[in-house]
C-alpha positions in Angstrom: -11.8 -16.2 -5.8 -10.9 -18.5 -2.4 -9.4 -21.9 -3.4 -8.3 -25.0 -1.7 -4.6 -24.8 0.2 -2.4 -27.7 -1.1 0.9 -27.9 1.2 3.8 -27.4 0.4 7.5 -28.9 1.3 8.4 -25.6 2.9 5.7 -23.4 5.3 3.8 -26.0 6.2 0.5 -25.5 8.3 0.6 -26.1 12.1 -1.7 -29.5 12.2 -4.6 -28.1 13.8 -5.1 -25.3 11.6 -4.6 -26.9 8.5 -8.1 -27.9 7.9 -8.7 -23.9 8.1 -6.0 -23.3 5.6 -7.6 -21.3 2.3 -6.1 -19.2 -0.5 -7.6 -16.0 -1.9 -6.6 -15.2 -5.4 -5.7 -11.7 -5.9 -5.3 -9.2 -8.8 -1.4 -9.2 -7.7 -0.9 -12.8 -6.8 -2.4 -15.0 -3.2 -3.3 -14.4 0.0 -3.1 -17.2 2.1 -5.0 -16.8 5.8 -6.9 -19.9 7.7 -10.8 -19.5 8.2 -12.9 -21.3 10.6 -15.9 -20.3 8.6 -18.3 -19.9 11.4 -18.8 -19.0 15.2 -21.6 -18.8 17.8 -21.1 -15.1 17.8 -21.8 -12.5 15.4 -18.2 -11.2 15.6 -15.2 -12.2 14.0 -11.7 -11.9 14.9 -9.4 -11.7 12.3 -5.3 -12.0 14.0 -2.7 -10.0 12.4 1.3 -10.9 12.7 4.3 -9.1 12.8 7.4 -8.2 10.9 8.9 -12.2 9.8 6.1 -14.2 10.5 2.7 -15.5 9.7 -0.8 -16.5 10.6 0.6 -19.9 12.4 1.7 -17.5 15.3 -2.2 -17.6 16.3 -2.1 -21.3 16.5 -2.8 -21.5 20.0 -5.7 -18.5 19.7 -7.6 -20.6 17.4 -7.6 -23.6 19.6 -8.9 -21.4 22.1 -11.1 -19.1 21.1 -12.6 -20.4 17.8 -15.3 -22.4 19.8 -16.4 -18.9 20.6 -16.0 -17.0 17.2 -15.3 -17.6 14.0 -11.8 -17.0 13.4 -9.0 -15.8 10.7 -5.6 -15.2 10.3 -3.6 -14.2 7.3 -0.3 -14.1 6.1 0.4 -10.5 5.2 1.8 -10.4 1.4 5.3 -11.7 0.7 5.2 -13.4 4.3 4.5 -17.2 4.7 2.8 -18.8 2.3 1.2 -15.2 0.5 2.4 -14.2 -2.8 2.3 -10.6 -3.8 3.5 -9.0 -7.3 4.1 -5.6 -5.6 6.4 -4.4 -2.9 5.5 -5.6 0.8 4.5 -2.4 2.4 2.7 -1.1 5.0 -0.1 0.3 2.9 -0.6 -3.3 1.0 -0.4 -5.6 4.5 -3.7 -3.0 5.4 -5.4 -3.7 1.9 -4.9 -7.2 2.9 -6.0 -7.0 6.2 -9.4 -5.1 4.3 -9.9 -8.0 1.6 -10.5 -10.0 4.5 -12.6 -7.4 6.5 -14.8 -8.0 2.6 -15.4 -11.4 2.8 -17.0 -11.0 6.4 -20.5 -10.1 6.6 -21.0 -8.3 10.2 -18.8 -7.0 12.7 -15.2 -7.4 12.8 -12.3 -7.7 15.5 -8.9 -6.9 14.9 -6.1 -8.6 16.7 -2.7 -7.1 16.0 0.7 -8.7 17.2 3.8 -6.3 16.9 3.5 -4.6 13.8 0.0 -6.3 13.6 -0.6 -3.5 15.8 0.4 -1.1 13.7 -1.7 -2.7 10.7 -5.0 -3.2 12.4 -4.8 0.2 13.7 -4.8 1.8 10.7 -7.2 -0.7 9.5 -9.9 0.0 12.0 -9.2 3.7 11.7 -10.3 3.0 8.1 -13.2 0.8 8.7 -14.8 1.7 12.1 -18.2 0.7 11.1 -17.1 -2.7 10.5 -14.3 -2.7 13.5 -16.0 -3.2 16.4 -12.5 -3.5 18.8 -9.0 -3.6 18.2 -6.8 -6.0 20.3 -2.6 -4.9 20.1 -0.5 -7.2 21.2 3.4 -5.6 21.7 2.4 -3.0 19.0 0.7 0.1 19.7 0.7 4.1 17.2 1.2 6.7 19.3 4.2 5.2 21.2 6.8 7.1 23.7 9.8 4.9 22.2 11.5 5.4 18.6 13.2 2.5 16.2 15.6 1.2 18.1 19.4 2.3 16.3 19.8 -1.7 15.6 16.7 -1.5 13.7 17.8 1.5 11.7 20.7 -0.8 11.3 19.0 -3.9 10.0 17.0 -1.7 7.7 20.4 -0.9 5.5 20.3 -2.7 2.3 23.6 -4.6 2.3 23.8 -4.9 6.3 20.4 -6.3 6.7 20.5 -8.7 4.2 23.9 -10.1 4.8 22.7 -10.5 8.8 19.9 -12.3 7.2 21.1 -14.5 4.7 24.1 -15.5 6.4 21.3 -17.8 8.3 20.9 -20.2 5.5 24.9 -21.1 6.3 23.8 -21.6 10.2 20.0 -22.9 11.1 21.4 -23.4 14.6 22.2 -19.2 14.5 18.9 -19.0 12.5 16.8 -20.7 15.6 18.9 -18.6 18.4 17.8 -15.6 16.6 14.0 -16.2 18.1 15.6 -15.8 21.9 15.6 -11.8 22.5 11.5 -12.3 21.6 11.1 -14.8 23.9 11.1 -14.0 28.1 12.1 -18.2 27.8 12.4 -19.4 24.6 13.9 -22.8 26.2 10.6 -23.0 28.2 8.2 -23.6 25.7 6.7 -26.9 25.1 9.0 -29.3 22.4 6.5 -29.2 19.8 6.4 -25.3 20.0 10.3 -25.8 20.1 10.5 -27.9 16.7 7.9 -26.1 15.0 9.2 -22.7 15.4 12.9 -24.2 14.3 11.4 -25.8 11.0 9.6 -22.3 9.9 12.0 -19.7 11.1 14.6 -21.8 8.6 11.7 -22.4 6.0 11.7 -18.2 6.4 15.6 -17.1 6.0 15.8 -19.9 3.0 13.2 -18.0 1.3 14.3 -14.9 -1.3 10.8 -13.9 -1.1 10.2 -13.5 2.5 13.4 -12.1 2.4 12.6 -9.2 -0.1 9.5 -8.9 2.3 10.8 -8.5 5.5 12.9 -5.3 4.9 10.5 -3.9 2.3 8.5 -3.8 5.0 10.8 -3.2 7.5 11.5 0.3 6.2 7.8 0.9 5.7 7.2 0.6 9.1 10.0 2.6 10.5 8.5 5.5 8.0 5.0 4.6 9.1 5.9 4.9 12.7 8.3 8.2 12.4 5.8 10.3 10.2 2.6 9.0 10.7 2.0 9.1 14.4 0.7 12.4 14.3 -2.2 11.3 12.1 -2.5 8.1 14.1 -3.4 10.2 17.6 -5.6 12.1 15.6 -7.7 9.0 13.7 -7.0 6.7 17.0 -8.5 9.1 19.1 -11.8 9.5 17.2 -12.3 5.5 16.4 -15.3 4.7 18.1 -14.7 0.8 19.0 -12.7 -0.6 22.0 -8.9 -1.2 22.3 -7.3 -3.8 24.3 -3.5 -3.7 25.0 -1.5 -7.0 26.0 2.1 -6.8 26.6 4.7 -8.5 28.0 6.7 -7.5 30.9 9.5 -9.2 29.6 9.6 -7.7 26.0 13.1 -6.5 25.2 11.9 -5.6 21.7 9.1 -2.9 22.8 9.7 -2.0 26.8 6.6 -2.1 28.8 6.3 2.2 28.5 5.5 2.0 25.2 1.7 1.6 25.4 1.4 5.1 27.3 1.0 7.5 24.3 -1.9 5.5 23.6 -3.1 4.9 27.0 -2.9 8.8 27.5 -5.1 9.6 24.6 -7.7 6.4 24.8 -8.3 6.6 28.7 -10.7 4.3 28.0 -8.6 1.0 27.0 -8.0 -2.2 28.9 -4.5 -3.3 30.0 -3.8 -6.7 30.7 0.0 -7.0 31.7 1.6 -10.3 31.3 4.5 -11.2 33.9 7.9 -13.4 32.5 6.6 -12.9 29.0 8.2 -11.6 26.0 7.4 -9.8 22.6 5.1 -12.7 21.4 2.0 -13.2 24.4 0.1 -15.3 22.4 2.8 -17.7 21.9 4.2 -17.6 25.1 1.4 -17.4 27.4 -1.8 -18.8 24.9 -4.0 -19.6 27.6 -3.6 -16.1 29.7 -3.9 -14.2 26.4 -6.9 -16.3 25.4 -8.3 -15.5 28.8 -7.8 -11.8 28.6 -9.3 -11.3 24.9 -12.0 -13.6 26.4 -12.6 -11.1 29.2 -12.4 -8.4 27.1 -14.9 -9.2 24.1 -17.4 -10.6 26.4 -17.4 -7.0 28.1 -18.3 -5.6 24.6 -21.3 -8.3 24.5 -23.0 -6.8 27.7 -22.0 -3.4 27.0 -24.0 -4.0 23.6 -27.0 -5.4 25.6 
């Protein structure tokens, strides 16, 4: 059952999309996401975040592309403003993602930011008559690079969560933490600036998000170590289109990383973002919004 969205004091909406902002009642708790309702187009894109985040990372996509399709984004479960009853795992953030691929009636495209690459994958692989595209954003199964040892790291129990509660001493630390995702975090407009202060301390303040992110953490590094080979395999056969954005800049996933899959779909786009980091649409909203732009109004004439 969707119901109404009532704010909060913490994770509160950017102010655009808060109008958008819904909650889907679950068997195992809420699933928040933000749901323009309608579009001129018969497709819909539904935006997928990464590892410690949530749908507000699309703010700028909605502003830009929502006049052309009807547009969603969710936070996965245990992340934002979602509340799940079971552990935060790869295999629940792509039941998510396909409670929301229910609710649509026609064609779908999936638009996957860091491990949001990783999820719609798998979802499309599991839905391709409904998944007309995926778009992967810094996160693309096959990849030539491994978990970084820091991430192994991170993903200790007592390690990781020290590094990460040890923020709620510091929200100056907490905030400097964004930089390495950022080609220039500094750059960005103020209101990006404040916003992305307020909810990355909103994030290390919560237990739950915190229980999250390295549930999830070490789903993904076991997703990505023994399930690439079944990845190539499904990725290969899905019959929609892929788009790959990247930044040039991204110190968290080096440019290379997109050429396993580049290899095996000859077919995908690449749109390559100078003086950008791990987060495109955040960083460069109007060039990303361009690109998918370019790309899904391709598919349109191609389905002509």
């Amino acid at each position: 059952m969707i119901v109404s969205y009532t704010p909060g004091k913490t994770m509160i909406p950017w102010s655009d999309l808060l109008p958008y902002a819904k909650m889907l009642q679950t068997g195992n708790g809420s699933l928040f996401f933000y749901d323009t309702e309608s579009g001129p187009s018969e497709l819909t894109l539904v935006c997928i975040h990464g590892l410690g985040d949530e749908a507000d990372s699309f703010r700028h996509l909605f502003s830009g592309l929502r006049t052309h399709y009807r547009m969603i984004a969710l936070d996965l479960p245990g992340f934002g403003r979602s509340v799940s009853g079971k552990k935060a795992t790869m295999k629940r953030h792509v039941e998510a993602v396909e409670q929301i691929l229910a609710m649509i009636n026609g064609p779908a495209v999936l638009i996957g930011s860091s491990m949001g690459g990783f999820i719609a994958e798998a979802a499309a692989v599991r839905n391709p008559g409904q998944v007309k595209a995926v778009i992967l954003m810094d996160g693309v199964l096959p990849m030539k690079t491994k978990p970084s040892p820091g991430l192994l790291l991170m993903a200790l129990p007592f390690l990781g969560k020290s590094w990460y509660k040890a923020f709620r001493k510091n929200h100056d630390a907490a905030y400097q933490s964004l930089i390495p995702f950022y080609a220039d975090l500094e750059a960005m407009p103020q209101d990006d600036k404040d916003f992305l202060r307020g909810r990355v301390i909103d994030r290390v303040e919560s237990e739950r998000q915190c229980r999250a992110y390295f549930s999830s953490l070490r789903s993904m590094i076991g997703y990505v170590v023994f399930s690439s080979g079944s990845i190539t395999k499904k990725i290969r056969l899905f019959p929609g289109k892929i788009l790959i954005i990247w930044g040039l800049e991204d110190s968290q996933m080096p440019f290379n990383t997109p050429g396993e899959l580049m290899a095996i779909r000859q077919d995908s786009v690449l749109e390559r973002f100078p003086e950008t980091g791990h987060l495109p649409h955040q960083e460069r909203p109007k060039e990303t919004t361009n690109a998918i732009l370019k790309f899904l109004t391709s598919l349109d004439k191609a389905a002509e």
